[in-house]
Each structure stands twice: as structure tokens, then as C-alpha cells.
MIVO-170197 format. One record per residue (C-alpha): residue number from 1; residue in three letters; x, y, z. Coordinates in Angstrom, 2 decimals. Example, Ala and Ser with C-alpha at 12.3 -4.5 7.8 and 13.67 -1.06 7.14 Angstrom:
% MIVO-170197
   nr  rest        X        Y        Z
    1   ALA    12.30    -4.50     7.80
    2   SER    13.67    -1.06     7.14
***
This chain:
% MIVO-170197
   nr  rest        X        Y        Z
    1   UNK    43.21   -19.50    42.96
    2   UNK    41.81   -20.30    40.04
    3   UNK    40.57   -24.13    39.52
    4   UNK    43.55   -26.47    38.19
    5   UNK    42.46   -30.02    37.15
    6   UNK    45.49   -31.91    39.03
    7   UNK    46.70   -35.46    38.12
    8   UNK    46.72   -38.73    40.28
    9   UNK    48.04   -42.24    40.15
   10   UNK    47.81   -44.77    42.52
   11   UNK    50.61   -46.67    44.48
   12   UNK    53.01   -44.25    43.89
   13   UNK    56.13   -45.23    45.47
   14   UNK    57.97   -42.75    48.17
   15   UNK    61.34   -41.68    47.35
   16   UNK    64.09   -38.98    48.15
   17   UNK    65.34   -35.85    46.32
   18   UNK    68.48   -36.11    44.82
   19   UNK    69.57   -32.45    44.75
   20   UNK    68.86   -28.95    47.71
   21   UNK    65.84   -26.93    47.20
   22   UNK    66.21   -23.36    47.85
   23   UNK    63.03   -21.72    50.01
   24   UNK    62.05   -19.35    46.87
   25   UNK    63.23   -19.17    42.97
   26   UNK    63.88   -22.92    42.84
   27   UNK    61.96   -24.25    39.37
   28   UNK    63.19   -27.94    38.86
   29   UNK    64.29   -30.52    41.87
   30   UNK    65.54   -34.25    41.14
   31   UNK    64.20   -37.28    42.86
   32   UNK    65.85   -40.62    43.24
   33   UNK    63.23   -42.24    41.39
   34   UNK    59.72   -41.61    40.35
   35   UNK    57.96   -45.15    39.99
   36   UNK    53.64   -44.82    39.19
   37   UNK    53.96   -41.20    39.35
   38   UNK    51.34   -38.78    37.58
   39   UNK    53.12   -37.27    34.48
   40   UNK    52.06   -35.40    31.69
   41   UNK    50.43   -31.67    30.69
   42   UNK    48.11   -31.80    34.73
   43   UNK    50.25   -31.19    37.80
   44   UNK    49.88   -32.93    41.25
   45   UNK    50.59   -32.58    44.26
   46   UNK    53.84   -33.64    46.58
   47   UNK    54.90   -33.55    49.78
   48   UNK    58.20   -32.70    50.71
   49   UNK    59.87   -33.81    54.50
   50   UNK    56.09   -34.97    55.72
   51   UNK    56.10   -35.42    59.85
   52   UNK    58.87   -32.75    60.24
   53   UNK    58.85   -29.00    61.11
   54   UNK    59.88   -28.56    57.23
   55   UNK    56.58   -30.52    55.75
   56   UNK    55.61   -28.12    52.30
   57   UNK    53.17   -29.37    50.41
   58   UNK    54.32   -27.92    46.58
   59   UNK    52.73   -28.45    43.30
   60   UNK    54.47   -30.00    40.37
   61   UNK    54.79   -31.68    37.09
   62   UNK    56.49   -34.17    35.38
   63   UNK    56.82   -34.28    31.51
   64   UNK    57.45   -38.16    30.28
   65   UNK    57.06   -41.34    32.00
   66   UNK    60.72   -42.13    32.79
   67   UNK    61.54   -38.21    33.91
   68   UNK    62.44   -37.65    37.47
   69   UNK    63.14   -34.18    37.22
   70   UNK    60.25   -32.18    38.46
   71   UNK    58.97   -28.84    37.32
   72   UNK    57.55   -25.77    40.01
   73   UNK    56.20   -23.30    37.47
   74   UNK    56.69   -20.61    40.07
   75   UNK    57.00   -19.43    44.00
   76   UNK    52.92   -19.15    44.15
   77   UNK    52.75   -22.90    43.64
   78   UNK    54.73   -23.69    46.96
   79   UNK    53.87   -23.71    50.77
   80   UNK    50.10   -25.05    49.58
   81   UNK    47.56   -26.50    51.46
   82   UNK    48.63   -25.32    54.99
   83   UNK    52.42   -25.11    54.88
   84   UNK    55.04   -22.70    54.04
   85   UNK    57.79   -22.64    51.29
   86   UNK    61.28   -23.76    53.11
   87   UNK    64.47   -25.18    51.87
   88   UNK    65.48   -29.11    51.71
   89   UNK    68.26   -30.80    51.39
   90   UNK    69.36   -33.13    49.53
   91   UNK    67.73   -36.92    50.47
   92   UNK    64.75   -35.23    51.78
   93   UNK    61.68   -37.55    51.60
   94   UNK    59.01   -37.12    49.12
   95   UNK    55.91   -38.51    47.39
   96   UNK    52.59   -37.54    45.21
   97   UNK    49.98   -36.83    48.04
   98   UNK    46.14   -36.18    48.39
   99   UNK    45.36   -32.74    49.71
  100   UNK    42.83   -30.95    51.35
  101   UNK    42.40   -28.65    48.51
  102   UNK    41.64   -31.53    46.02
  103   UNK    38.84   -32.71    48.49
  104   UNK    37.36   -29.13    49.30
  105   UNK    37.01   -28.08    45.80
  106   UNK    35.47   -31.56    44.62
  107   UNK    32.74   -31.36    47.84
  108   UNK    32.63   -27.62    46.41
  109   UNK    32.04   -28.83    42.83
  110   UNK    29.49   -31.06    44.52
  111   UNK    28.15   -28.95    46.51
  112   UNK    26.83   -26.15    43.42
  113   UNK    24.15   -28.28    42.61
  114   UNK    20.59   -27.42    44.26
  115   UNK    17.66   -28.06    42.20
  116   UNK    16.86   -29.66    38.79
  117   UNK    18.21   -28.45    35.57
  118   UNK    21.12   -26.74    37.09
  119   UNK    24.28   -26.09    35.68
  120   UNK    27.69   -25.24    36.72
  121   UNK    30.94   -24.22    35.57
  122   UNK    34.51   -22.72    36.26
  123   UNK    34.27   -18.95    36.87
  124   UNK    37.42   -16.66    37.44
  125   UNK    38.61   -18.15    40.94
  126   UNK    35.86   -20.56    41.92
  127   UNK    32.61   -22.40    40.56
  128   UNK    29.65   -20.86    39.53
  129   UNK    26.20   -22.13    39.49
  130   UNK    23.74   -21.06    37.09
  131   UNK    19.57   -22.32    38.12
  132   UNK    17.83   -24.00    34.88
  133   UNK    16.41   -21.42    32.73
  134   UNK    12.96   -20.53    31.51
  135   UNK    11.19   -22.96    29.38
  136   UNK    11.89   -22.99    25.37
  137   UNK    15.17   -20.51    26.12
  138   UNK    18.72   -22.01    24.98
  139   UNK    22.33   -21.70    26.78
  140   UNK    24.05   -18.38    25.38
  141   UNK    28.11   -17.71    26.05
  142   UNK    27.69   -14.54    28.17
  143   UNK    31.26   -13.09    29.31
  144   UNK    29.26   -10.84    31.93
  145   UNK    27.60   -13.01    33.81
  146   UNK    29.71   -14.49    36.92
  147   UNK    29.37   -18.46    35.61
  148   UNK    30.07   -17.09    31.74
  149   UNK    26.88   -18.64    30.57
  150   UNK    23.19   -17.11    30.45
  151   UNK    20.07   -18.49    29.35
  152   UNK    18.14   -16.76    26.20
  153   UNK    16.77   -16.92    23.06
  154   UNK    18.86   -17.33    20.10
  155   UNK    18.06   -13.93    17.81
  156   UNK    19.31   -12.90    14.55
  157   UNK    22.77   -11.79    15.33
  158   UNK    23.39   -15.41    16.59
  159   UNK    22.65   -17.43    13.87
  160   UNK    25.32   -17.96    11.20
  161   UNK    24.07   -16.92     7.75
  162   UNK    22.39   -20.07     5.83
  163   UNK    23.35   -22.31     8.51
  164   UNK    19.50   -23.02     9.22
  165   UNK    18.02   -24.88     6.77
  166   UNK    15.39   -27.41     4.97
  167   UNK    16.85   -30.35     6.38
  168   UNK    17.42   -29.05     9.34
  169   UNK    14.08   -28.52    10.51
  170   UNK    11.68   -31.18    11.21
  171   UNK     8.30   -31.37     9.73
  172   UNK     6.42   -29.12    11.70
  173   UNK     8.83   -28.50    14.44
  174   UNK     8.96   -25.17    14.10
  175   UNK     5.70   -22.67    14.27
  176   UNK     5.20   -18.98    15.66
  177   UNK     5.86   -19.82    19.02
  178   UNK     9.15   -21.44    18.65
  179   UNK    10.65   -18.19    16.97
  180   UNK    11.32   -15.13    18.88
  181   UNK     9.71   -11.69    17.50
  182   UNK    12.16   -10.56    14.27
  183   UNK    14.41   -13.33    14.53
  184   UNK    13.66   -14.72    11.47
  185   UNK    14.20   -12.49     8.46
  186   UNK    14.86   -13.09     4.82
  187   UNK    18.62   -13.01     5.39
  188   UNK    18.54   -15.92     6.99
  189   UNK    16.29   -17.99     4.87
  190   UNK    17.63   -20.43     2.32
  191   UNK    17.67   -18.49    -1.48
  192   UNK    15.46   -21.28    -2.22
  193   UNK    13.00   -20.25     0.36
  194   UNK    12.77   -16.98    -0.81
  195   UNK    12.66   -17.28    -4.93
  196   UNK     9.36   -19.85    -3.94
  197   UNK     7.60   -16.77    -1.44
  198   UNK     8.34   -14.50    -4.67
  199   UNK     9.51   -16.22    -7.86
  200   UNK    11.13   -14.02   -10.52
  201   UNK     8.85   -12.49   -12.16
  202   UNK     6.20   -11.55    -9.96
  203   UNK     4.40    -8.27   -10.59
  204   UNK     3.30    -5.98    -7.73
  205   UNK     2.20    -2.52    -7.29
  206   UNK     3.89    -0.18    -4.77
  207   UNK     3.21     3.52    -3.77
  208   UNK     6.71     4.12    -3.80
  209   UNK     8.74     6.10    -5.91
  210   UNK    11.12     3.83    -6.60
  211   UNK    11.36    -0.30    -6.56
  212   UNK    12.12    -2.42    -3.58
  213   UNK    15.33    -4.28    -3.25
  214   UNK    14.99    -6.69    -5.96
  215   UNK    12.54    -5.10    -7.79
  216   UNK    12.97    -3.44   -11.06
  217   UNK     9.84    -0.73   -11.67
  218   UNK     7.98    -1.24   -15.39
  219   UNK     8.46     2.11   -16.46
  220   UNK     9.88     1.50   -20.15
  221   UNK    13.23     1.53   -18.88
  222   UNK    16.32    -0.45   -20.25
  223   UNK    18.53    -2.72   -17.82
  224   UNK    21.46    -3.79   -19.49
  225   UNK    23.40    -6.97   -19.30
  226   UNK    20.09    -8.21   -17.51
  227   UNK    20.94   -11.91   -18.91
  228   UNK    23.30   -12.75   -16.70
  229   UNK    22.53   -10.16   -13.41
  230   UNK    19.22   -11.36   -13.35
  231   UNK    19.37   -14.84   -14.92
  232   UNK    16.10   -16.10   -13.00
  233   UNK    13.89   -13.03   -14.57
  234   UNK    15.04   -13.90   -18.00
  235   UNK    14.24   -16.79   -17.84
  236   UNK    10.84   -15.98   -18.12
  237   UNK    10.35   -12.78   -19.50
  238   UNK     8.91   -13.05   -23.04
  239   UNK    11.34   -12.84   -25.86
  240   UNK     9.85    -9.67   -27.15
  241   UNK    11.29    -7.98   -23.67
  242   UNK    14.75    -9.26   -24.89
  243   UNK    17.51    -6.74   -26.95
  244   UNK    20.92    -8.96   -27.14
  245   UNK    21.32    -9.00   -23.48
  246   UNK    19.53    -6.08   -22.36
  247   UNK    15.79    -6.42   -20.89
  248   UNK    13.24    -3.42   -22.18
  249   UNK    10.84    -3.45   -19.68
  250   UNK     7.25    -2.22   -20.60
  251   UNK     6.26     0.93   -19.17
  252   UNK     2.89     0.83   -17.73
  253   UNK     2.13     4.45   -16.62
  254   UNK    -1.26     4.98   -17.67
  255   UNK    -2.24     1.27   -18.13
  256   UNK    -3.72    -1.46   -16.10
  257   UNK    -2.86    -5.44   -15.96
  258   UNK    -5.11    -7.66   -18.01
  259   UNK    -5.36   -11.13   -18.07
  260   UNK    -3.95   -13.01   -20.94
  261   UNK    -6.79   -14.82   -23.52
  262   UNK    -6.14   -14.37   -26.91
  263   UNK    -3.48   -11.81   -26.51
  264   UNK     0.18   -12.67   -26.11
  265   UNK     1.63   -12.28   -22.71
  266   UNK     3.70    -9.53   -22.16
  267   UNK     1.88    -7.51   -25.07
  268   UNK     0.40    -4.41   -24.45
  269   UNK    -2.66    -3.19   -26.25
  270   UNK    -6.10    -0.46   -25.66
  271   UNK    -6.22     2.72   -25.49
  272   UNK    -7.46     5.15   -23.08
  273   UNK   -10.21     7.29   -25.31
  274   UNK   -12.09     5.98   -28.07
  275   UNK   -13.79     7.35   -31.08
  276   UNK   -17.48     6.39   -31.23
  277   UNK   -17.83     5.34   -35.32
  278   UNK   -21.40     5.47   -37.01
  279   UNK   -21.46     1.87   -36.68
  280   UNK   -21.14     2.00   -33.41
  281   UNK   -24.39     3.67   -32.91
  282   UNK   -27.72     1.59   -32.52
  283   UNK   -30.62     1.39   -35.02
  284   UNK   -32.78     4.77   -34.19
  285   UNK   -35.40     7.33   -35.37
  286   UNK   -36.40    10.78   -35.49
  287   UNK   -39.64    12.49   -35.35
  288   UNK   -39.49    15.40   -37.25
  289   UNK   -42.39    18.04   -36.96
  290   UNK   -43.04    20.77   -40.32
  291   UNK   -46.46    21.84   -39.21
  292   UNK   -47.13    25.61   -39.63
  293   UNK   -49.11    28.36   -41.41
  294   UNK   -48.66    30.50   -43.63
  295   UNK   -50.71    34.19   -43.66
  296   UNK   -50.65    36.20   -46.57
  297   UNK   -52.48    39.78   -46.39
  298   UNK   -52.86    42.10   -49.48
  299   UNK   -54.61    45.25   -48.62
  300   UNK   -56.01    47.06   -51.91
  301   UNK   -59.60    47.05   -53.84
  302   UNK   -61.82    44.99   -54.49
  303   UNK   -59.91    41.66   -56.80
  304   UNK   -60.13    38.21   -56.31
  305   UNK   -57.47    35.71   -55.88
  306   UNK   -55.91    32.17   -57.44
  307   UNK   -54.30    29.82   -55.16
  308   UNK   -52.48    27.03   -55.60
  309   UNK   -53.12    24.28   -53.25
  310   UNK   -51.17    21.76   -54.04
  311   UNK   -47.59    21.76   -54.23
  312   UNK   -45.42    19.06   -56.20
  313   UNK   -41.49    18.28   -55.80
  314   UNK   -39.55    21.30   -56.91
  315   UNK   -42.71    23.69   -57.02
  316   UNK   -43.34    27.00   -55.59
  317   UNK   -46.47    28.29   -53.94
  318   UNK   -47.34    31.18   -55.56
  319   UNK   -50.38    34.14   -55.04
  320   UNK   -50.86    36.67   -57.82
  321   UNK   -54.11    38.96   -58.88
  322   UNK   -56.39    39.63   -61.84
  323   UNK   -55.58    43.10   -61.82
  324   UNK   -51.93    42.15   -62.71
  325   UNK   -51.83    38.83   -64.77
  326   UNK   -54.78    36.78   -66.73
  327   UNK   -56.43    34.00   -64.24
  328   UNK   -55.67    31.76   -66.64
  329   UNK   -51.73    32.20   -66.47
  330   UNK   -50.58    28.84   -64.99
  331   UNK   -46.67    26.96   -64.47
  332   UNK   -46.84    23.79   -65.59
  333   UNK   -46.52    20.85   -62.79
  334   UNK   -42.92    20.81   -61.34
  335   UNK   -41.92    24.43   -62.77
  336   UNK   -39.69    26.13   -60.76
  337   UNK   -41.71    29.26   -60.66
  338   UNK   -38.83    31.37   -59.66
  339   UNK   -37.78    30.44   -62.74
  340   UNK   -40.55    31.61   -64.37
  341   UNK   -41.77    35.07   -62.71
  342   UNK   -39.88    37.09   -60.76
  343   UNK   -40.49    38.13   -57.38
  344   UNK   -40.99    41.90   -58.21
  345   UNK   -43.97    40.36   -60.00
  346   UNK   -46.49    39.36   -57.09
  347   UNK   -44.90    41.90   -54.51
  348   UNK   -43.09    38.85   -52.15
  349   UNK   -40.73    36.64   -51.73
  350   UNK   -40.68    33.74   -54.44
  351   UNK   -39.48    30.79   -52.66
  352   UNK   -38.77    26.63   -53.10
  353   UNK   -40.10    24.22   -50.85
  354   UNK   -40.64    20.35   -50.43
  355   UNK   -43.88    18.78   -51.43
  356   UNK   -46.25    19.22   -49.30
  357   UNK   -49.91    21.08   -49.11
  358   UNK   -52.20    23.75   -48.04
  359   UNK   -55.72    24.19   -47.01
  360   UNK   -56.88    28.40   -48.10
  361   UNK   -59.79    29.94   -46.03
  362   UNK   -61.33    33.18   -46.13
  363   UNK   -62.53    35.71   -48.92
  364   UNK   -61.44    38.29   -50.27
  365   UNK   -63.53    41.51   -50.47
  366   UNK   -63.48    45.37   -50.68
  367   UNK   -63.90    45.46   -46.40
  368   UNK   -61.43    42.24   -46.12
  369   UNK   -59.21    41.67   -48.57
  370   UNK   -56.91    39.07   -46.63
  371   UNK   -56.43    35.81   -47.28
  372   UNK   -55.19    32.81   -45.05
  373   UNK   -53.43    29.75   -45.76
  374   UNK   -52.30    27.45   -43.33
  375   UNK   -51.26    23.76   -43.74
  376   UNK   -48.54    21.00   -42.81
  377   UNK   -46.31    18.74   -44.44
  378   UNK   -47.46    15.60   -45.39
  379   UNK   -44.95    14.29   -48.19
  380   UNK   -41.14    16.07   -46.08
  381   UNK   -38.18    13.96   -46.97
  382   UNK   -34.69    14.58   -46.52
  383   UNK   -31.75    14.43   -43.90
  384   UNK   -31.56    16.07   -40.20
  385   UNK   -27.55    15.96   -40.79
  386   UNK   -25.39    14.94   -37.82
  387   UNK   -26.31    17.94   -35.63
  388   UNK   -23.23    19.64   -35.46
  389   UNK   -21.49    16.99   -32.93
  390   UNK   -17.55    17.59   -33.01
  391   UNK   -17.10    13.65   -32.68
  392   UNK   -14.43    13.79   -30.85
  393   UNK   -12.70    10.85   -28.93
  394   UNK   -14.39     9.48   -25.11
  395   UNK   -12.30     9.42   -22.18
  396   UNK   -12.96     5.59   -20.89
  397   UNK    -9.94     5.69   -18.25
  398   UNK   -11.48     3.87   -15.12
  399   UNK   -11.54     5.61   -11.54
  400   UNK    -8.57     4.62   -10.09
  401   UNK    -5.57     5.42    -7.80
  402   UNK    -1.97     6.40    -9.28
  403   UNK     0.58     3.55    -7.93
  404   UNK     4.24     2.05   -10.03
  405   UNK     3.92    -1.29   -11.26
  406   UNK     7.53    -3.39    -9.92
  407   UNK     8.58    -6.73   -11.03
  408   UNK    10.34    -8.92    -8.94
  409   UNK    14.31    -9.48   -10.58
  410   UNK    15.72   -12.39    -8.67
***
């Protein structure tokens, strides 16, 4: 049977039963007297006609101090320790007695333990020893094993939500090796804990398409009622984030994070192309090259020729013969000579050009009537333009990998 703590009393005095017990189905008996008997919610044992062929050995209880009725809770409670259930009579001797089950199951208590650290306790029908566990492992309630108990560590399951915390733990009592793989996750840390690993506010970048729990992304959207569902982020988000009590957040595809100097935080700002202005552009020359020559043939008889050498600001180089105009004709200095012949005149082109001069060489004569002039510009002013560049903006984005930008909420 199952272990019953029994109660005892000592000189208990012998008396005699006041009323027949039946063999079986008998639940109360009377007694003359009961004086230093055990009473109360633990039974004890009592003998019933000791010495005689009819000695039972039943178990009972008594409820107050004065009672001398006595309770059997049932038939399997009678004929312990040896004897059988039988019927008394009336005036049958009887007293609170030591048996031999109260001393085997105390040696058997004593007997369960064997070694240091063990433990033992009350299994279904008998005790149940359980050897010291392994070192840094705690005593777990364990219904399957055969003593109910089983050593182990304590994991996540098994710890009540916030009951761990600050002042709980010692000053370095606790490190890496004290905590079993996993068992410690954020659930079970103190809100505290957590907003001081990641304080509101806290900007991180994430390959994911969407924000962590707790996270809002920074993608321009608008969270409404933001004041008081996330009280700590408000709290320091700038006020130009705010609208009533709705938080715009910024949206920062296409940007990077820059570190506040002069700018206000939260602001954003640059651009990714730029248009390069003329002021912009460093001091610089350009070396511009004019030189050429100039040939002029004129195949016909025998003439001679004028030239012009030198060439002023708006004048034209011009060739004519003697058999055509007087040698004497002459333009007077800075004449547009277009102006003044025309080009039907000298048989070519009449035509403008900057200052500059030319050195004439050769003769002219019935067997060689050409004449060349060559020469390069010495006095060329004027602008190269911009050299047809579209001016059109520079992409300055940086190399760089596409992530979302999160902000931590809470």
C-alpha cells in the first residue's frame, strides 16, 4: 500500500470497546475511554483482543481530543500487519500499538539512502531513490520517472515570463556556461533589458523585404496614431517626422545615412547626379594651331602680279592682274574688299579673314605663270566655343549594394 504517515502518542492507556464489531462493513466502534490517544487528520494503529486467537491489528482515527468513537475508513484497513479481520464483542480489549509495518517502512525509508547527494521520496506504493545528479543541473517535477523527480536543466518553457530579473541575479553570477543553449531569449528578458540592447530609435539595414518585429522600414510611409503605439520612438524622432499623431517616416530608397554636422538631424538633402557649372571648371588653356598655305595658280600670258602681304582686321587678301585693272587700284586699310569688287572680278572666291600675314614666292612668267603664297597666323583671336558638349547632369551614385533601411519602434 501506498505510504500513510500514521500518528503516535505515548502512554496511551488500554481500554475496552463499548459496542460489537462485525468481521467486515463495520466503519465506527466505541471504546470505554480513550486517555493520551493519537487524534486528529493521521491514523494509528490499534490492537484489538491482543494474546487471543481473535488479535486484529486495524487502523483508525480519531477526530477531537475528547472523542472515543473511532473511525475504519474501510475493510482494506483491517486484519493489518499479520492478522485477519474478525468480529469482537463488546468489552473486548484494546489500545494504540507499534507495528511491524511502522518499523519496516522507517528502516525502508532509511535504508534508500546510498551515496552522497541522494534523494528520496514517496512513489506510487513504496519509496523511491533518486542518485545526486550531474553537476550545475537543478531538480525538475518529472511525473514519468518512478521517484516523480528528475534532474535537468531549467529551459525556456520552465521559466515563468519576467520572473528572472535584475535583482535577481548576482553580479556576475551568471555567464555562458551557467545558461543552457537557447534558454535565454528576449521573451524572457526584462523590457528594460531589451529597450538598452536596442533603444528606440535605432537604425539598421536588413536584406529583407519587410521589417523585423519591432521595426518599422523608412520607406516614406505613414504610421498613424504612432504617439501613443510607439510612445518610446516618438520620443525621439524629430518634430519634423511628426503630423498630429501620425509619424511620416523618411523614405530612403536611393539614399545613404550621413552623419549630422551642420545639417539638422533627420533632414534629408544631395542628390544623386550633378550638373558640372562653368565655375566649376579649373583655370585652363588652349593651343590653337592656324598655320597653312595658300596656292594660287593662274595659267594665261605673260602679266605680272600685285600682292598684298599684309592683312589688317576686317581685310581681304586679294590677287588681281594688269591686264584687267590699273596696278595702282588699291582698298584703303580695313576695306572690306568684298565690299568693294566683286568676286566675278579676279576669277575666285573673295573671302574675310582675321589678321594675320603672308610671305609670296615665285615669279610669274610666260613658261610659269603660278604664284605661291603660304603663311600662318600670327595676330588669331577669338573663341573655340564650348565644343558641342550636351552638359548634361553626372551620375555620382556610389557602388553599392541594394538593402531597406528599418528603425527600431519600441
Amino acid at each position: 500500500m501506498a505510504k500513510t504517515r500514521r500518528s503516535y502518542t505515548g502512554a496511551s492507556v488500554s481500554t475496552t470497546t463499548s459496542s460489537a464489531i462485525a468481521a467486515s462493513g463495520t466503519t465506527t466502534f466505541t471504546v470505554s475511554a480513550a486517555t493520551n490517544w493519537p487524534y486528529g487528520a493521521d491514523p494509528f494503529y490499534v490492537v484489538l483482543s491482543p494474546g487471543t486467537a481473535s488479535e486484529e491489528k486495524v487502523l483508525v482515527s480519531r477526530t477531537n481530543t475528547g472523542d472515543t468513537t473511532l473511525n475504519i475508513s474501510s475493510d482494506a484497513v483491517r486484519g493489518l500487519d499479520g492478522t485477519s479481520a474478525v468480529s469482537h464483542d463488546s468489552g473486548a480489549t484494546v489500545y494504540p500499538v507499534f507495528t511491524a509495518v511502522d518499523a519496516d517502512e522507517a528502516n525502508e525509508l532509511a535504508s534508500m539512502w546510498e551515496a552522497k547527494g541522494d534523494i528520496v521520496s514517496h512513489g506510487a506504493s513504496t519509496f523511491a531513490r533518486l542518485a545526486v545528479g550531474s553537476d550545475d543541473t537543478v531538480l525538475i517535477a518529472d511525473a514519468s520517472a518512478s521517484s516523480g523527480l528528475a534532474w535537468g536543466q531549467v529551459g525556456t518553457a520552465n521559466l515563468a515570463t519576467d520572473a528572472v530579473t535584475n535583482a535577481k541575479i548576482a553580479n556576475g553570477a551568471v555567464n555562458a556556461a551557467e545558461l543552457a543553449a537557447n534558454a535565454v531569449t528576449e521573451a524572457k528578458l526584462d523590457s528594460a533589458v531589451v529597450s538598452k540592447l536596442l533603444p528606440a530609435g535605432t537604425i539598421a539595414a536588413t536584406i529583407k523585404s519587410s521589417a523585423d518585429t519591432g521595426w518599422l522600414l523608412l520607406d516614406g510611409s505613414t504610421v498613424a496614431s504612432a504617439e501613443t503605439t510607439y510612445p518610446a520612438l516618438w520620443a525621439v524622432v524629430p518634430v519634423s517626422w511628426q503630423s498630429g499623431s501620425s509619424l511620416v517616416l523618411p523614405n530612403m530608397a536611393n539614399k545613404m545615412l550621413f552623419g549630422q554636422s551642420t545639417t539638422t538631424l533627420g533632414a534629408t538633402g544631395g542628390a544623386n547626379s550633378k550638373t558640372i557649372a562653368e565655375a566649376n571648371l579649373p583655370t585652363h588653356t588652349h593651343t590653337i594651331n592656324h598655320g597653312h598655305a595658300h596656292t594660287i595658280t593662274a595659267d594665261q600670258a605673260a602679266h605680272s602680279h600685285t600682292i598684298s602681304v599684309t592683312v589688317n582686321s576686317n581685310t581681304t587678301l586679294f590677287v588681281y592682274n594688269t591686264e584687267n585693272y590699273n596696278t595702282t587700284d588699291y582698298i584703303a586699310t580695313d576695306t572690306n574688299i568684298a565690299s568693294y569688287y566683286s568676286a566675278s572680278d579676279f576669277g575666285m572666291a573673295v573671302a574675310n579673314v582675321s589678321s594675320h600675314s603672308h610671305t609670296a614666292s615665285g615669279s610669274a612668267t610666260s613658261t610659269d605663270p603660278t604664284i605661291t603664297v603660304s603663311g600662318g597666323v600670327t595676330n588669331h583671336s577669338g573663341s573655340s566655343g564650348n565644343g558641342g558638349f550636351a552638359n548634361s547632369a553626372l551620375d555620382v551614385t556610389n557602388a553599392h549594394l541594394a538593402v531597406n533601411f528599418q528603425i527600431k519602434a519600441h
